[in-house]
N, C-alpha and C positions, 0 to 999 in steps of 0.2 A: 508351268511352262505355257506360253505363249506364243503363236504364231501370225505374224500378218505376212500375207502375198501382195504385191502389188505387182501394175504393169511394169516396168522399168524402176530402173535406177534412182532418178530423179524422183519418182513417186515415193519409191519408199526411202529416199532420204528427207522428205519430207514430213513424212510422217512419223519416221525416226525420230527426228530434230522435235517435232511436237511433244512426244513423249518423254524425250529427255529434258527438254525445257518445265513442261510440267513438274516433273519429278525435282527439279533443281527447285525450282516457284513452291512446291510444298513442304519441302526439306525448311527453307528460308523462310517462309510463313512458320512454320512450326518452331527454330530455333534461332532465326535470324540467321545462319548461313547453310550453307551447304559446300560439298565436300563430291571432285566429282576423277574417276580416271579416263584420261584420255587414249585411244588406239588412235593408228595413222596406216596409211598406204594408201591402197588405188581406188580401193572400194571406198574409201570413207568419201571421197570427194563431195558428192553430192551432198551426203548427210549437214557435214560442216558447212557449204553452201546454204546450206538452208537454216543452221543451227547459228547462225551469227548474226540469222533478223528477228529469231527469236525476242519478246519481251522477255527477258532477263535480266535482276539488277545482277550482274557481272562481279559488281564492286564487292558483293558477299558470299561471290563462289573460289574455293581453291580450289587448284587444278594439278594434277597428279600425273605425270609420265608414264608411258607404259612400260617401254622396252626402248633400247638402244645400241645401236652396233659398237662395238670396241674398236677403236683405231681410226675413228674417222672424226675430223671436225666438226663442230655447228654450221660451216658452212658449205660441205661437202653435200651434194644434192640429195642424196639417198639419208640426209641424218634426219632423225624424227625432230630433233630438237627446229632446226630449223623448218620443217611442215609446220610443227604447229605452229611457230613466229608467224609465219607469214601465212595459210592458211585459216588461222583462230584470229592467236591474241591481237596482230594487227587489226582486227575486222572486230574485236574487243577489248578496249584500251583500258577500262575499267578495271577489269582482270588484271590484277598485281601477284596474287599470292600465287605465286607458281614455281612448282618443286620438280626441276628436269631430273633422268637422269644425267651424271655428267661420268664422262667417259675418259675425260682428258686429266691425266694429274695421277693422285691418289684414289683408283679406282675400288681400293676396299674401304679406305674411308669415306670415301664418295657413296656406296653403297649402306653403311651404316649409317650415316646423315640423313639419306631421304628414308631409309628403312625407318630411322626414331619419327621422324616428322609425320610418317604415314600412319603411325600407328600410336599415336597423340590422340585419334580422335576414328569413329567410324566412318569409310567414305559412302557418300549416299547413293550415288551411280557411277557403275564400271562401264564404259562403254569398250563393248570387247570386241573384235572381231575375228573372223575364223581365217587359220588360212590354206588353201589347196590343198597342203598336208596336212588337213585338220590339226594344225598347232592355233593356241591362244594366247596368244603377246608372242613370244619367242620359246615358248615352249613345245619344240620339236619333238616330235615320237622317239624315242617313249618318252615320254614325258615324265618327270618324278612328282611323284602325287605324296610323297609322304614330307618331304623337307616341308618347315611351315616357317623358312626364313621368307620375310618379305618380298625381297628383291635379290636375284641370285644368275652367276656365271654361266651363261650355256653354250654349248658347242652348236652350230647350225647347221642341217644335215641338207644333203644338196636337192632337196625339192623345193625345201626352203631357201635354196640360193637361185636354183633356177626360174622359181617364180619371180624373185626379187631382177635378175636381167631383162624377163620378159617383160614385167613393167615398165624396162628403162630406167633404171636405179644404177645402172652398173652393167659396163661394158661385156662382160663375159665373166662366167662363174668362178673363175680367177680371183678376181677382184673384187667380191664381196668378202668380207669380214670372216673370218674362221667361228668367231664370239661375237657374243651379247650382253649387254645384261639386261632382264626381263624380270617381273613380277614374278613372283612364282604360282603354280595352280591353284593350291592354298590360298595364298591371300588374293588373288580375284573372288575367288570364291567366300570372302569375308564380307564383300561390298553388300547393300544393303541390296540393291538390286542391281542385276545386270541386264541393259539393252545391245542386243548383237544385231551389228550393220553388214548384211553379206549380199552383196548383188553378184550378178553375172554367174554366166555358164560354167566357166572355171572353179566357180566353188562348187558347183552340183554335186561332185562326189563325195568331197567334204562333209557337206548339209547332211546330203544321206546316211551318209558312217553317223557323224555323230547324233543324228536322231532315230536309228533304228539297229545298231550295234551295240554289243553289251558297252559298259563304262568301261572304261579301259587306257592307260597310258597309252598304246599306240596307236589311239583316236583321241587325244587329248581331249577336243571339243568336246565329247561325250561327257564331260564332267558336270557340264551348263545344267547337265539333265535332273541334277540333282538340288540342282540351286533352286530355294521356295518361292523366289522372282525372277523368273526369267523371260524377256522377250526378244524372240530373232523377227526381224525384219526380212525378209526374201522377196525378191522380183521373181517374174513368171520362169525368167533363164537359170538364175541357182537354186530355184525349185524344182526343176525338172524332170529330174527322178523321183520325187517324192509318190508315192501311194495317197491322194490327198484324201480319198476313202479313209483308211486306216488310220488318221490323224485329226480327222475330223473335230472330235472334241476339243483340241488345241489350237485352231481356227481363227483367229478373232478379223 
């Protein structure tokens, strides 16, 4: 486990984006491509901002979907599919090989499609991020730690909804999605390494459970802790509870 602070947002999406670029550039030096999963929301803004001026040949990364709500279009504000359109791959044209979830149709065959495709080959960077309720992709507390299906149905429990209005995703708690489907803990935790993008104050309690509470389903995040690659990114505001004493070794 790895830890970088930076001043704001912007700083550590910056420095995120380096690290992930790198790791994509040695993956591709190494086997000619690389293999990467994408998170989405409020926090990642920056990151991606900054990860699309990245030097990257593009043309030899696939890209991997994290999570997505059930019952909403690609063109519904709050869909992940549409963040990354316009977000990423507009701002990466090169970027062809790209495996959404898809929500609309035949949702379990939809889910055993990209599950085979995912699991073709090792992906080299998870970018994962945390959220309020310390869940990872859509894995809400508790979280099931024992399924090791790829990509699986979940219920969204209402932290996770009300984070999602505060953003501005959705009018009132009403109207986000009952479901999901999301990776599951397991196979994040298959990626060769994972880099975690978590700014702002809002995550603070988050950060703190999951780096100094036992591992645990009802801190999903806490599982990161176990992965032999792991780096969170944090600004001075979703660090803020941290003991940076007591962490020190983990620093970078």
């Amino acid at each position: 486990m790895r830890i970088s602070i930076s001043e704001n947002s912007a700083a550590l999406g910056r420095l995120a984006a380096k690290d992930i670029a790198a790791r994509l550039n040695a993956a591709i030096a190494e086997k000619g491509f690389a293999r990467v999963v994408l998170s989405t929301g409020a926090s990642q803004f920056d990151m991606f901002t900054a990860l699309v001026k990245e030097p990257v040949d593009w043309s030899k990364v696939e890209m991997f979907h994290l999570d997505e709500y059930i019952g909403i279009p690609d063109t519904h504000i709050a869909s992940f599919r549409k963040y990354l359109k316009e977000r990423f791959l507009a701002n990466v044209p090169s970027l062809t090989q790209v495996n959404f979830v898809n929500v609309e149709g035949n949702i379990v065959q939809a889910i055993a499609d990209v599950s085979a495709k995912l699991l073709e080959k090792p992906v080299d960077v998870g970018v994962i991020g945390i959220g309020e309720n310390g869940h990872i992709a859509f894995n809400d507390p508790p979280a099931d730690f024992a399924t090791t299906d790829p990509y699986i149905i979940v219920t969204l429990d209402d932290a996770c909804k009300r984070q999602q209005v505060r953003e501005g995703w959705f009018p009132d708690i009403d109207s986000v999605p009952k479901q999901a489907v999301s990776m599951s803990v397991f196979q994040i935790m298959q990626c060769k390494s994972i880099v975690s993008v978590v700014p702002h104050a809002v995550k603070s309690w988050a950060v703190k459970n999951a780096l100094t509470q036992p591992v645990s389903p009802t801190i999903p995040a806490s599982m990161l802790r176990m992965h032999p690659d792991w780096t969170l990114y944090l600004d001075e505001n979703s660090a803020s509870e941290l003991d940076k004493n007591s962490l020190a070794r983990f620093l970078v």
